[in-house]
N, C-alpha and C positions, 0 to 999 in steps of 0.2 A: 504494500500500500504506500504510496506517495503521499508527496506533503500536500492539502490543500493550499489552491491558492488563495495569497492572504487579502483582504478586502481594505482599500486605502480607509485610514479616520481622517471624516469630515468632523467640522465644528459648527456651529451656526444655526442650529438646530435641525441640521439636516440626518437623516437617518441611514440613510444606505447610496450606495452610486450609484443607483438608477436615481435619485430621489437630487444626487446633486449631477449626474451630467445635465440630467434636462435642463437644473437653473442657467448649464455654462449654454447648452443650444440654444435656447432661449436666449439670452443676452447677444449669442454670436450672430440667430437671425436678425434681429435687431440691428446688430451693429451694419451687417449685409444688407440694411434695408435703409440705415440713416448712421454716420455719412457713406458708404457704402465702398466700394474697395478700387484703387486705382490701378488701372492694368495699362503698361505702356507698349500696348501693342495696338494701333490702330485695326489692322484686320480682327484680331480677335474680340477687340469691344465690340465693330460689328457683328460678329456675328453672335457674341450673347445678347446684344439688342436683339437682333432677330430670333433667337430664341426666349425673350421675353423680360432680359435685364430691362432697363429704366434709366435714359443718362442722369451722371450725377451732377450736382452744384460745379466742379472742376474739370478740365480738361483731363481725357482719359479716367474718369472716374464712371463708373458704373453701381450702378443699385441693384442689388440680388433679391428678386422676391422668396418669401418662404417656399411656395409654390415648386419655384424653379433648381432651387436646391435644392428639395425632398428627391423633387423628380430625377435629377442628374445622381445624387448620394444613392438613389435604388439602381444605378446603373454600373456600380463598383460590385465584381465579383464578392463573393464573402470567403472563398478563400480561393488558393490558383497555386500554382506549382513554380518554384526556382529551380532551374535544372543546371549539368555541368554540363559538360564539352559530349559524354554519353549517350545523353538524353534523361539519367539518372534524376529524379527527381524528387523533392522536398514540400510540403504542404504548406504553406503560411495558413494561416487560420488564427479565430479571436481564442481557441481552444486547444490550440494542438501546441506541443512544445514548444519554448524558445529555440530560435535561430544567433547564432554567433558570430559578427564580422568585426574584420579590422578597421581600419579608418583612414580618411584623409589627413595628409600630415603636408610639410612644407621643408620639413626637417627632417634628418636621423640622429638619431643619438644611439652614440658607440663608443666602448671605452673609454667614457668619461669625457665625449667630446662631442657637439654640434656641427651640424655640418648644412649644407642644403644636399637633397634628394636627388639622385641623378639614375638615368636608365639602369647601369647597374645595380645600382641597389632595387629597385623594381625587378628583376629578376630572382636577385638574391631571396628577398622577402616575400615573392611569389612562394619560389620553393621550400620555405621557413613553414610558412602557414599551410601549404600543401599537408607538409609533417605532423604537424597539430591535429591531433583525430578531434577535439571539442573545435576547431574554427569551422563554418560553414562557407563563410562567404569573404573573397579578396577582394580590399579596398583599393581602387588605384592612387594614387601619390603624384603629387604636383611633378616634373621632372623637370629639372635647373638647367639642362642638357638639352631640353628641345623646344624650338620655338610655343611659344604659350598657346596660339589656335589651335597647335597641333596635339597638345598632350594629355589630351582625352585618347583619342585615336591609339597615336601609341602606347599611352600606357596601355588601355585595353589590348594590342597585341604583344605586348611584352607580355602581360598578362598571361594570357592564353598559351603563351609557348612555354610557361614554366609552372603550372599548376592544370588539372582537370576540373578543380573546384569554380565554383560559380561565383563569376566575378562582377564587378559595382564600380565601372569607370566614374572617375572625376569627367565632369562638362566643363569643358572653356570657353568652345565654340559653338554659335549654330553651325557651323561649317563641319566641323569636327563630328558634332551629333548626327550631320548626315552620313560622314561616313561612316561613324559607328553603325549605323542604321544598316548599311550595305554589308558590314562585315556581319554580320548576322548570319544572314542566310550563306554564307560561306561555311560556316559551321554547321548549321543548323537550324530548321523552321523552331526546334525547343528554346523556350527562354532561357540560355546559359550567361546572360547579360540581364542586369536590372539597371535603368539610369535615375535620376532625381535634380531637384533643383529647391534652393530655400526663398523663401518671399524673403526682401526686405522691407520690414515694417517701422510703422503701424503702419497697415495696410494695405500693403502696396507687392503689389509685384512689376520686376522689372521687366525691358525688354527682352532682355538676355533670357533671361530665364523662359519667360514664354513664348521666345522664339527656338528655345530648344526645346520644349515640349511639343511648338506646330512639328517641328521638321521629323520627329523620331514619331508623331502620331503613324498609326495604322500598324505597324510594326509588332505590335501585340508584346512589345517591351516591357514591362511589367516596372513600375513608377516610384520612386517615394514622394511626397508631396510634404514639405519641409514648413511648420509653423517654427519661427525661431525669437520669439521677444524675448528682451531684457528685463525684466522683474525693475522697475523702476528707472527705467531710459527710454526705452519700445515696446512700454506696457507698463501699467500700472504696478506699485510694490505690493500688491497683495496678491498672492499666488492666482486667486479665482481670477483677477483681473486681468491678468498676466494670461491666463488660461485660455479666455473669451476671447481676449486679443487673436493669440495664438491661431487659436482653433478659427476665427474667422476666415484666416490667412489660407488655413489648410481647405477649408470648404471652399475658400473662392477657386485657387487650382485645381479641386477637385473637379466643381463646373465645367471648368478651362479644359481640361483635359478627357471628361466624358462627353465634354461638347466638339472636340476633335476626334476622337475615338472613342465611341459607346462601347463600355464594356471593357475597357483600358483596366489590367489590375493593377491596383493603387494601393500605395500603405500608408496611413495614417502615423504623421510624426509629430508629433508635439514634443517629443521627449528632445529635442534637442534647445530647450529653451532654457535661458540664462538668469544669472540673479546679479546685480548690481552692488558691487564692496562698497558702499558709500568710505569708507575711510581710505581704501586704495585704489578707490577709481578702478580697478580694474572687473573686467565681467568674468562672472567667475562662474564652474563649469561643473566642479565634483563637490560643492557644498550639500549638504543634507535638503534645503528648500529644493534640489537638481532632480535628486532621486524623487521626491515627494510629485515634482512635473513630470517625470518617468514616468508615474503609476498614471498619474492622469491621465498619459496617453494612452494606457494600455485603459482603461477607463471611459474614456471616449472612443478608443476603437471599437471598445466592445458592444456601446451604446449606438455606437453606426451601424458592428455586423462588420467591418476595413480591420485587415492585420496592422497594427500598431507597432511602432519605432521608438527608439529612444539610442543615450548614448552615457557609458558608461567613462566619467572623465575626472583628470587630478589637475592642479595648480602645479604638480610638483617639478620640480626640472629634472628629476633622475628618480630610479626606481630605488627610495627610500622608505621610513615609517610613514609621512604621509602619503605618498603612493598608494603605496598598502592597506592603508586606513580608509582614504577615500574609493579605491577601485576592489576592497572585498566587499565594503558596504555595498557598492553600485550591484557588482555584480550577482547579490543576494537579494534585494530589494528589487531590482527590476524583474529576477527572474521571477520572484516569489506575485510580482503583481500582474505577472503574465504578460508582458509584455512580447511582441512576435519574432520582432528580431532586433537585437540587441549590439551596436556598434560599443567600438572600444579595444579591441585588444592590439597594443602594444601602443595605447597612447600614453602622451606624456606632453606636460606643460599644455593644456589647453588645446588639445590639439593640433597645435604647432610642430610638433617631434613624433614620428613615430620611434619606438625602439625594438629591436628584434629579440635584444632578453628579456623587456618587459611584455612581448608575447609570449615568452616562453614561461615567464610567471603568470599572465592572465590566465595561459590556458592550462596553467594548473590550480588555479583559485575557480576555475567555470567546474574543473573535475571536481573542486571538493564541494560546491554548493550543489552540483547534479548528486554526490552522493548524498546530503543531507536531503536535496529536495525528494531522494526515494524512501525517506522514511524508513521505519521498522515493519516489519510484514511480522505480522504475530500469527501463528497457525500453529497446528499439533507439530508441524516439521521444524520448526524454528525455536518452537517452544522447548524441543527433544526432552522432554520428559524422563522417555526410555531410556535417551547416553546417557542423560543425570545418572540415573539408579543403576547403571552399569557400570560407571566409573566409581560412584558410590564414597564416602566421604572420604577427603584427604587427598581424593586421587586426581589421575592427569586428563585435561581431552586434550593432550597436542596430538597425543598417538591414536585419536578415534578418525575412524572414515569421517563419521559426523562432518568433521573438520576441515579434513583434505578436502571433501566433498564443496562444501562453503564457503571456504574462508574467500578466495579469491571474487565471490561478488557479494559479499556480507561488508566486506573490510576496503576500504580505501587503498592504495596503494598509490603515493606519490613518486611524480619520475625527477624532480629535482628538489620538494623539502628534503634537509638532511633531517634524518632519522638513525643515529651513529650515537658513538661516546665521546665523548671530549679528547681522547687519545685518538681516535680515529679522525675528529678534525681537524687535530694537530698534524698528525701524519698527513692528511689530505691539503695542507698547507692556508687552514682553517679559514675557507673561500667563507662569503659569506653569502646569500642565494643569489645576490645580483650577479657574481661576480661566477659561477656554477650556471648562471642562466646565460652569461653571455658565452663561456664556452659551449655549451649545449647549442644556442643560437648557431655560435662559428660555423660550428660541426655539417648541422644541419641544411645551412646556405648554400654549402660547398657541394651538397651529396646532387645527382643527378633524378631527375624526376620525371616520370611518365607525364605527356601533357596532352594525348590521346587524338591530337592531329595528326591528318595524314602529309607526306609532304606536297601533293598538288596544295594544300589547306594553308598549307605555314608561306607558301610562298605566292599564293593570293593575299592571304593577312598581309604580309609585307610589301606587296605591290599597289595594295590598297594605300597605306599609309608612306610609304616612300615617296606616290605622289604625293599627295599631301603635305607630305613638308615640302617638298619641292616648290610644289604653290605657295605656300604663304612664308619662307624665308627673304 
């Protein structure tokens, strides 16, 4: 038996999360009906006017009737498959287990040193997280090394050439998103690619952004739709507020994008929303109010029927006590509030740094919350009554079948906490887990990896995007 999932506390005399998502729908239809949300794409305002928006008071601003949302939010699958390079495929659902991905970074951090991001390490880091049996899905990374319209594209075939798992190109370009679009079906009609894009709020969505959701429409891409305010800068300081903001942003895209492709799967993200340090100005990412916007979204997804996003993050510059502190908490609290898929591993500093040893600790902090979230199974077999009274007082079960039998999925087994004597970490030249995770990392980067293309495949990917840079250098 597993752990039940755990139910967010509201305050305010609200009782249950059906009881407060409706108050946040409520306030969001509202807000999508007065001032109503500015979309900087001339085609596309047309054509939610003609599906029944409302111009607003400002240029590029539009007014979403309740009406027109309900109808477009019944047009998102309730759940839909992420597949790999195989066709191998994963459920998203408001019910089905967490999903596990890496994330956008700008940086790497290695041996004690910052650097920017460059193609090789995008291979490297492919094949890291490949290794990682708790990662699901590879996040692409800014690359410092290749012109910026382009590095969507390429990440995505860097990508591809050195993992089978299911990958999540960074967008720069509408350019770029077409040819992501093309590399598709190179591969495969299976979704082994998901893309996304964030509003920026209160809001508002940019051009950019809704011109790479026209161009990848029809595609049957499968989507994040990214709500991201500041808890007191781009949304009110009080969480609900902050929430209502949020979620507006996510319903307007959502429109945006069932209004280009009916039927487009979409995941509801709110989890990526911030809180504001009034003392250090800075927007901060792994505080406790983070996790708390976490569950929301896995709380408003669940109140749409949309698989829900969130992102598990630290302040910290290196894989330290804070680290630690803020990314087992994340990574317990998001899974426990069900949230569908869950970004985060191997971030560090606000997601500015990816680090490949701090994936290799996330995805042994994701093993130990998967073991606690399986609970105790109490049964006459577990109970073993019978080895009790066979072993009988004083005596041993190491030598029972019972044992042998069990222990291996009863018991946790960590691949880099130490679990030794103090002479043994002496001897082992008393690493401390950072310092064990980045060997491990090394090891791993270096090893060669099945990436389940064929070579006509590898060498379309790369004739794909070779032009591509060619154009826009």
């Amino acid at each position: 038996m597993g752990v039940d999932r755990v139910e967010l506390v509201f305050s305010g005399g609200v009782e249950n999360e059906r009881d407060a998502a409706s108050l946040i729908h409520e306030a969001t239809l509202a807000l999508l009906e007065n001032p109503g949300v500015k979309l900087e794409h001339e085609e596309i305002v047309k054509l939610l006017i003609s599906r029944g928006a409302k111009p607003g008071n400002d240029a590029d601003v539009v007014k979403l009737p309740r009406k027109m949302v309900e109808e477009h939010l019944a047009l998102c699958p309730k759940e839909f498959a992420i597949a790999d390079h195989s066709g191998a495929r994963k459920t998203l659902s408001t019910s089905g287990e967490p999903t596990y991905w890496s994330i956008p970074a700008l940086c790497i951090y290695r041996n004690g040193e910052q650097r920017p991001f460059n193609s090789k390490d995008m291979a490297g880091m492919a094949r890291l997280l490949h290794q990682l049996d708790n990662i699901d899905v590879v996040f692409g990374v800014a690359l410092e090394d290749v012109p910026p319209p382009a590095r969507d594209a390429v990440g995505l075939r860097i990508m591809a050439e050195n993992t089978t798992k299911h990958l999540r190109p960074l967008s720069f370009s509408p350019e770029g998103a077409e040819v992501m679009a093309r590399m598709k079906d190179v591969v495969g009609a299976h979704p082994w690619f998901s893309m996304g894009f964030t509003a920026h709020g209160p809001l508002r969505w940019t051009h950019l952004a809704l011109d790479i959701y026209k161009r990848t429409a029809g595609h049957a891409i499968p989507v994040t739709v990214n709500g991201e305010p500041m808890a007191g800068v781009s949304g009110p300081v009080t969480l609900a507020g902050a929430a209502a903001v949020g979620n507006a942003e996510i319903l307007a895209g959502i429109v945006v994008n069932q209004a280009l492709e009916p039927g487009r799967p979409v995941i509801f993200n709110l989890g990526l929303a911030h809180v504001f340090d009034m003392k250090t100005a800075i927007a901060v990412t792994g505080a406790a109010e983070n996790h708390l916007l976490a569950a929301v979204s896995a709380v408003m997804g669940r109140f749409y029927g949309i698989p829900s996003c969130s992102w598990v993050s630290t302040e910290s510059m290196c894989h330290d006590e804070q680290a630690a502190l803020e990314k087992m908490l994340g990574w317990q609290t998001h899974t426990q509030a069900g949230v569908s898929a869950i970004w985060g591993v191997g971030q560090l500093e606000s997601e500015i740094s990816i680090s490949p040893a701090q994936a290799v600790i996330d995805n042994e902090m994701i093993d130990y919350v998967k073991r606690f979230r399986r609970g105790i199974g109490v049964s006459a077999e577990t109970i073993a009554l019978d080895v009790t009274r066979e072993v009988g007082i004083s005596g041993s079960f190491l030598d029972q079948m019972h044992t042998a039998m069990n222990f291996r999925s009863e018991l946790h087994m960590p691949k880099v906490l130490f679990r030794q004597r103090r002479a043994n970490w002496n001897d082992m030249g008393k690493k401390r887990i950072d310092e064990t995770a980045e060997d491990v990392a090394t090891k791993l980067m270096a090893n060669e990896v099945e990436n389940g293309l064929s070579d006509d495949q590898v060498r379309e990917l790369r004739k794909l995007t070779d032009e591509f840079v060619a154009r826009v250098k």
